[in-house]
C-alpha positions in Angstrom: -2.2 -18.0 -24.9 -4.1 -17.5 -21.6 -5.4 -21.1 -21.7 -2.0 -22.2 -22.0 -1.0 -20.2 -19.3 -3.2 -21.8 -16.9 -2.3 -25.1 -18.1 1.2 -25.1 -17.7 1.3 -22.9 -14.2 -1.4 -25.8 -12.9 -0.7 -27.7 -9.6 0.5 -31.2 -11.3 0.4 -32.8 -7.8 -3.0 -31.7 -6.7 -5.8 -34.8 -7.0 -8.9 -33.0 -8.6 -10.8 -35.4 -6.6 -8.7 -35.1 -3.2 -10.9 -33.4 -0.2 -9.8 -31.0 0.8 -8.8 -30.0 4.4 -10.5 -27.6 5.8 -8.8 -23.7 6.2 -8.7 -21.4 8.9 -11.2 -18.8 8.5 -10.3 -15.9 5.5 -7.2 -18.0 4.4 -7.7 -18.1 0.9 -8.5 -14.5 0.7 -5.3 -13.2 2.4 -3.7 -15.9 0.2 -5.4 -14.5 -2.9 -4.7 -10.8 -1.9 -1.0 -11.6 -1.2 -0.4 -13.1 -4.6 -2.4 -10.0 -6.5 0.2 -7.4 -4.0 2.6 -7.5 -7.1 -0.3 -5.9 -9.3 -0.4 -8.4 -12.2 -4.1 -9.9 -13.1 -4.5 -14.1 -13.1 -6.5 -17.0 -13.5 -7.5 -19.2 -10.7 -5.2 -21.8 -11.5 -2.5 -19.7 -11.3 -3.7 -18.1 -7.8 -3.9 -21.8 -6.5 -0.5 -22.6 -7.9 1.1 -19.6 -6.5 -0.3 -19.6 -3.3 0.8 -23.1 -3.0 4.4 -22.3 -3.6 4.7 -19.9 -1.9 3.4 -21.0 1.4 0.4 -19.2 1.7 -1.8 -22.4 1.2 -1.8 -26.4 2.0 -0.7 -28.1 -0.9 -3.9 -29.9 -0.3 -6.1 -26.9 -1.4 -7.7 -27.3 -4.7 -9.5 -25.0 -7.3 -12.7 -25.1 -5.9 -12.0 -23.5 -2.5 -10.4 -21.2 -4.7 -13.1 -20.4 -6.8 -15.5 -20.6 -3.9 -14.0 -17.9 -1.8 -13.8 -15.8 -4.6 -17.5 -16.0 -5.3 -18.5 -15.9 -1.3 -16.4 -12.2 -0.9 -17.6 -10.3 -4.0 -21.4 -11.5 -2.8 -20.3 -10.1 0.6 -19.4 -7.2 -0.6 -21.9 -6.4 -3.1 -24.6 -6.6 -0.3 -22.6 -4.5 2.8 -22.6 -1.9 -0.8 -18.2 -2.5 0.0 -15.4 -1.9 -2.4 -14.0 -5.5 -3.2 -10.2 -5.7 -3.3 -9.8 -7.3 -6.1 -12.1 -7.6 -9.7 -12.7 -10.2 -11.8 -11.9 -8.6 -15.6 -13.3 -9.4 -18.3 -10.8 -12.1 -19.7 -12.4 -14.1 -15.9 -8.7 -13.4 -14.5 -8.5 -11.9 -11.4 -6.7 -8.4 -10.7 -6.4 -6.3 -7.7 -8.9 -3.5 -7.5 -6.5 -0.7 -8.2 -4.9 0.8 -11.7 -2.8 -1.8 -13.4 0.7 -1.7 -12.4 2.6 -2.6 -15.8 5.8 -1.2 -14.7 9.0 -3.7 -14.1 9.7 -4.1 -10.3 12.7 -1.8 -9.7 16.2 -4.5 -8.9 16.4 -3.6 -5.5 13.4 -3.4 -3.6 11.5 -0.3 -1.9 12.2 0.5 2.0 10.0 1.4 4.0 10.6 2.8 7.7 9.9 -0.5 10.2 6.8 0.4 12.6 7.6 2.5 15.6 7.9 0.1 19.2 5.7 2.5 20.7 3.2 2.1 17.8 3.2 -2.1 18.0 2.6 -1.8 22.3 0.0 0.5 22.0 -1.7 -1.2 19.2 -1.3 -4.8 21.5 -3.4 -2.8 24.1 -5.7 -1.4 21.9 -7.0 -4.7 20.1 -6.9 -6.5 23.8 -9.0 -3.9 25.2 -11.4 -3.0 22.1 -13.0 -6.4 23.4 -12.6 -6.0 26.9 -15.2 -4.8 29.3 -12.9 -1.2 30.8 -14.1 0.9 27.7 -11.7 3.9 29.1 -9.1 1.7 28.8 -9.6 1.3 25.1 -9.9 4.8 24.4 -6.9 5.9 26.5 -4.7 2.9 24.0 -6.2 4.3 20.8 -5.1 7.8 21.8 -1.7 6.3 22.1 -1.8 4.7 18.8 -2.6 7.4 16.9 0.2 9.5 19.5 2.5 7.1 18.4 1.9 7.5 14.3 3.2 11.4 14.9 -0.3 12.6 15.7 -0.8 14.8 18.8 -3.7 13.1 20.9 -5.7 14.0 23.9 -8.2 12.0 25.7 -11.4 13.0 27.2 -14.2 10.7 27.7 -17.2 11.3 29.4 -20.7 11.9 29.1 -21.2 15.0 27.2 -18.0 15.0 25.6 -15.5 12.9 23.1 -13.8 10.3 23.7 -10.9 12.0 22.5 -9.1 13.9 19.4 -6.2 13.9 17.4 -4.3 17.0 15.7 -2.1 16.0 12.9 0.8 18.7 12.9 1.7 19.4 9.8 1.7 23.3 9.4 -1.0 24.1 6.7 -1.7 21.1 6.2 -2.3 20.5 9.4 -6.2 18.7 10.8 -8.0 17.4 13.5 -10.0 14.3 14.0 -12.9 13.9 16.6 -12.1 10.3 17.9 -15.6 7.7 19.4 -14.3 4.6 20.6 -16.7 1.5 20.6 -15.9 -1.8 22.4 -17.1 -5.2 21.8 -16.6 -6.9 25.0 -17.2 -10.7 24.1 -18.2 -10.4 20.7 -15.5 -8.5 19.1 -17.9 -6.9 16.9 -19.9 -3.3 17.6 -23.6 -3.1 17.5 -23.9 0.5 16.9 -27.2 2.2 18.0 -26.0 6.3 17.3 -23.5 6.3 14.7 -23.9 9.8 14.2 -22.1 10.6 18.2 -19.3 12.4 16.5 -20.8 14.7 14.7 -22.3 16.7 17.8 -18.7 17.3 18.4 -17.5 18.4 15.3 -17.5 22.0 15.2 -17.4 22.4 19.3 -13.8 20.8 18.7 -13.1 22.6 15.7 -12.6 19.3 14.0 -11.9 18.5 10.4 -13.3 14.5 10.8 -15.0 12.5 12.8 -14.0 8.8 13.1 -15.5 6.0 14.7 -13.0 3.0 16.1 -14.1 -0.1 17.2 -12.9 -4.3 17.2 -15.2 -4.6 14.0 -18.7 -3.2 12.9 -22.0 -5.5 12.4 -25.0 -4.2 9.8 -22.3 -2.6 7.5 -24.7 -2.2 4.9 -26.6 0.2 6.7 -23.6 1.3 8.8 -22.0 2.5 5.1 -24.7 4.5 4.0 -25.0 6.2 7.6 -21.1 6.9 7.1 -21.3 8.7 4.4 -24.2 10.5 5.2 -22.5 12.1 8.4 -19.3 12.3 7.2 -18.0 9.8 9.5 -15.1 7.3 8.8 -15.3 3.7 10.4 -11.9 2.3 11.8 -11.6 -1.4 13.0 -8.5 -2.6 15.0 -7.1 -4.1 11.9 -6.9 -1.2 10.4 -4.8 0.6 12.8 -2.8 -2.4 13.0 -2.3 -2.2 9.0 -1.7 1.7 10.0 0.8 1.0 12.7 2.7 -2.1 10.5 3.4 0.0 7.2 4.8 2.8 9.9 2.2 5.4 7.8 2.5 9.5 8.9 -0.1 11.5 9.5 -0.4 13.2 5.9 -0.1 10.1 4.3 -3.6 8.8 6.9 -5.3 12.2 6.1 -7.5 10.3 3.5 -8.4 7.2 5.4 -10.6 9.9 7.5 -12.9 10.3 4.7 -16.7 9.1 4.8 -16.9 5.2 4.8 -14.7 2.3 6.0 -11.3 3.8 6.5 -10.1 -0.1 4.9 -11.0 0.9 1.2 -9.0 4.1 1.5 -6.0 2.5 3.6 -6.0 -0.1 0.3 -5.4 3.0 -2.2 -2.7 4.5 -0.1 -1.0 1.1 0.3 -1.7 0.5 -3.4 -0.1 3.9 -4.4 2.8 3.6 -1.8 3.8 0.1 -3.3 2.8 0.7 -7.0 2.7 4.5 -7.3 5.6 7.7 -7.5 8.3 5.9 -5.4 8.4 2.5 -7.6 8.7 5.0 -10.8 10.8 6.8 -9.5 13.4 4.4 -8.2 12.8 2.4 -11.9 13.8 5.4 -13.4 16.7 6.3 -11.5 18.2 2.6 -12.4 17.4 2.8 -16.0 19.2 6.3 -16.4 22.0 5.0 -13.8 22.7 2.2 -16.4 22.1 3.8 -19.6 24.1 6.9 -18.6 27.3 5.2 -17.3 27.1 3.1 -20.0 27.5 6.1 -22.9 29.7 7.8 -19.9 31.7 5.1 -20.3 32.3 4.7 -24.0 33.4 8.4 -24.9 36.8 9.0 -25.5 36.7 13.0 -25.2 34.4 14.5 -22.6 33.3 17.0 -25.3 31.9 14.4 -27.6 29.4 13.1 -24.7 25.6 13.5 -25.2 23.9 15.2 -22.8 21.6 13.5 -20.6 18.4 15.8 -20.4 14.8 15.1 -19.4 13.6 14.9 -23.0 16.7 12.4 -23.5 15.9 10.6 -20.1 12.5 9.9 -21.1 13.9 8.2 -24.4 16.4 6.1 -22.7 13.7 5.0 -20.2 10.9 4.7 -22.6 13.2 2.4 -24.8 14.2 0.8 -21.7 10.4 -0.4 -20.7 10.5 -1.7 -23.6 13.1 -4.0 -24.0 12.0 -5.0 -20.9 8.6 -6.2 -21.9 6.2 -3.9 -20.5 4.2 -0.9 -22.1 4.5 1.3 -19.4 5.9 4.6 -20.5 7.1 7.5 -18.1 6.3 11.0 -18.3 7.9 13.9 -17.6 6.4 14.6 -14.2 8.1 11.2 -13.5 11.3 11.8 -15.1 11.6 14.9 -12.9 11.2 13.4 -9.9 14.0 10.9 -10.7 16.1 13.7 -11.4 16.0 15.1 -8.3 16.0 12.2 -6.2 19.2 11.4 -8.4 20.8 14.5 -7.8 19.5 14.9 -4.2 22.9 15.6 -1.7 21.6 12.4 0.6 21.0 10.2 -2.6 24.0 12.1 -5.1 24.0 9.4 -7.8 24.2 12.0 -10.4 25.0 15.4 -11.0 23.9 18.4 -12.7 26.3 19.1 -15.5 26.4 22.6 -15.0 24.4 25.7 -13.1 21.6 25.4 -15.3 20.2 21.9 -14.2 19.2 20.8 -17.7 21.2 17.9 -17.9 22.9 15.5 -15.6 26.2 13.4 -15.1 25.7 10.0 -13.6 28.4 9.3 -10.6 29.8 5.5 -10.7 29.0 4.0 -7.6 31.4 1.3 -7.9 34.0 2.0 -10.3 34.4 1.1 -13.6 34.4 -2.1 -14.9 38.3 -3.9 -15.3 39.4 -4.8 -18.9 42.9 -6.4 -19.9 44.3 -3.3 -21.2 43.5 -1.3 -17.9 45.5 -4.4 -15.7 48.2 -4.3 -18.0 48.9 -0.9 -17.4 49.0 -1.1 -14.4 
């Protein structure tokens, strides 16, 4: 089956033998990781295929680049001692580095919140100036990055003091982040000679992290080992601009602030944001909009309708993944949430049916369906 697969989701128009032109610099990997986003593993002749239809590559690009990319990255990151993005399983298909998503994409798609103005012009200094030569200037435009994402910042700079801090405020769950700035004027990479700056003013700040924020970060292999022994997390302008794009709060950042390269974390909490309680949740909600209208629908006396509990929700939705191909299968943590959101007064697609909140009524959104016997009546 797999064999076939590949076969019939193969390039027809692609010349084995063709050479190839060459590709700006990380193409096939943002290709590669744009085709795994949906979760689903694949072989390389289906990454090539896809990536070609969709735009992401020349229709000139053949296997090989494909296969040569993949092999170049996972030696890259097995010697910098990196988290890949994506594996290789054993079946040799290739699947993002995260959980398997086998749950059906919900029919209309997640919303997110669009990135903040102030976020995108402070994040345009930031990357011009993380390479420019006025290192102030770079530390005043991270501040206002990280000011813009919800976080209260203050910049200090100086000799004997950081270059500035952040305070996430969030009540109890509130933290603080000691913030060292690095530039890379004309080489957009930082040769770091004391990554362990921070630390010093860690407890004098009363901080709960220590991050480091530069263009990008040369030796990572020892840089990695030093992060984790300090406690330090490693930001590079991409990944505030990944930050500042998917319009991310400051609880939902708490864990890119761990030891290590804040772009393995930032992949989990995209991963989980796409893949995670929201696309569950919104599935569910669908499932139990149709299956409950539907039986709504087709009882003739109000006390002959089932009711529509959790235990009876999980059912319906569990039958539902079914049917739909997939072996996913809800739980009730899951089916709770739904429930809620469901019943929420901003959302109100359903109803409890009563004051004890065991069961619920699902509201039409549209009305119900016309039949002949309805129009006649009328």
């Amino acid at each position: 089956m797999q064999g076939q697969a590949a076969r019939t989701t193969s390039p027809s128009h692609i010349d084995p033998h063709h050479r190839p032109h060459k590709l700006p610099r990380g193409a096939v990997l943002d290709a590669i990781i744009r085709v795994l986003g949906d979760g689903r593993p694949r072989t390389t002749q289906e990454l090539l295929h896809e990536s070609i239809a969709h735009g992401y590559l020349p229709p000139s690009t053949i296997l090989v680049q494909i296969d040569l990319a993949l092999a170049a990255y996972i030696d890259r990151q097995v010697h910098a001692v990196r988290r890949p993005v994506f594996v290789r399983d054993p079946d040799r298909r290739i699947r993002a580095n995260h959980p398997r998503d086998t749950w059906p994409d919900p029919a209309k798609p997640l919303r997110f919140r669009a990135p903040a103005p102030a976020a995108l012009a402070a994040l345009e200094v930031a990357q011009r100036t993380s390479v420019g030569r006025d290192p102030t200037a770079f530390e005043r435009a991270v501040c206002d990055v990280f000011a813009a994402l919800g976080f209260t910042a203050t910049h200090i700079g100086g000799e004997v003091a950081p270059d500035g801090y952040i305070d996430a405020p969030l009540g109890p769950l509130g933290y603080r982040v000691v913030v060292e700035c690095k530039t890379g004027p004309g080489r957009g990479s930082v040769a770091l000679a004391n990554v362990a700056e921070p630390v010093r003013y860690r407890e004098a700040y009363g901080a709960d992290f220590c991050a480091l924020v530069g263009p990008a970060f040369r030796s990572e292999r020892t840089l990695s080992a030093e992060l984790h022994e300090h406690g330090i997390s490693a930001w590079t302008t991409d990944d505030l601009a990944a930050v500042v794009h998917a319009a991310l709060d400051p609880l939902t950042i708490r864990p890119l602030f761990g030891p290590g390269f804040a772009e393995d974390a930032l992949a989990d909490v995209l991963w989980e944001r796409s893949h995670g309680l929201a696309k569950r949740v919104a599935v569910i909600a669908e499932m139990l909009q149709h299956v409950g209208l539907r039986e709504q629908r087709l009882v003739k006396h109000p006390a002959d309708a089932p009711r529509l509990t959790r235990e009876a929700a999980m059912l319906c939705v569990n039958e539902a993944l079914a049917g739909a191909g997939s072996d996913a299968r809800c739980d009730p943590a899951d089916v709770d949430a739904a429930l809620a959101w469901m019943t929420s007064p901003l959302v109100r697609t359903a109803v409890w049916s009563d004051d004890s909140r065991t069961a619920i009524v699902v509201l039409p959104t549209g009305g119900p369906p016309r039949n002949e016997s309805t129009h006649a009546a009328r």
